[in-house]
C-alpha positions in Angstrom: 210.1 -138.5 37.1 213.0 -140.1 39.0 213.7 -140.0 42.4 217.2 -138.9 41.1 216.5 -136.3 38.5 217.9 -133.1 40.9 221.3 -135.2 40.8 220.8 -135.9 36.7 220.5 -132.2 36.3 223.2 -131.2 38.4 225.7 -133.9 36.6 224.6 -132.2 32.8 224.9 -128.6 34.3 228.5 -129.2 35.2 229.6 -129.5 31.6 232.7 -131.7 33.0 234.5 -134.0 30.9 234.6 -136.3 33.9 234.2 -135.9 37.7 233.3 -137.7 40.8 231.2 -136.9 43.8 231.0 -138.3 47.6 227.7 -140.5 48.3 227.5 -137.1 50.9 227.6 -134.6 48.1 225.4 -136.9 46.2 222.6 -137.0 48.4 222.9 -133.2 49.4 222.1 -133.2 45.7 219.4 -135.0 45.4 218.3 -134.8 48.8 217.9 -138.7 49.1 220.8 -141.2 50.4 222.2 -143.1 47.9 221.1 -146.6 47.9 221.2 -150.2 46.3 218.8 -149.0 43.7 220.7 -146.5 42.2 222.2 -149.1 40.2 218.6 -149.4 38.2 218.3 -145.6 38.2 221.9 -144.9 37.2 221.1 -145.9 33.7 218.5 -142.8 33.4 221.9 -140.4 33.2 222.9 -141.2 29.5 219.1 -138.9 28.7 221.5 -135.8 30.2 224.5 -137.1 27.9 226.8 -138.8 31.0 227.5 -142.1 32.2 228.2 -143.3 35.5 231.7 -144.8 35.8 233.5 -146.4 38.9 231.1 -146.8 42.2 233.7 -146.6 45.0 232.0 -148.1 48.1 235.5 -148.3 50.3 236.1 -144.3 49.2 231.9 -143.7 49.0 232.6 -141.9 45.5 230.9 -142.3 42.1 232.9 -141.1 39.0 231.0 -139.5 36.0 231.7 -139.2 32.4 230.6 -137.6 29.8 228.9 -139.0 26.6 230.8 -138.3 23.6 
């Protein structure tokens, strides 16, 4: 189980063709901060059929996409 699995969940329950969330929303979420190693457990999210896109650090966003 990953430390991020509330977040995965939340991502495939929106249905969305694409969205973005704050780090602030993101770790309301998953009720962890987001941190360096999200970039290892980022790849987990194509199991709920989404993709992470663009990482913002200046605007503290990440942008998700659905898996066609």
């Amino acid at each position: 189980m990953s430390k991020y699995n509330a977040l995965w969940e939340y991502v495939q329950k929106s249905e969305k063709e694409s969205f973005q969330l704050t780090f602030e929303e993101i770790q309301e979420i998953a009720g962890i901060p987001i941190d360096h190693s999200f970039l290892k457990y980022k790849k987990e999210l194509t199991d709920y059929g989404y993709q992470v896109g663009k990482i913002s650090m200046k605007e503290q966003t990440v942008r998700f996409h659905k898996v066609d």
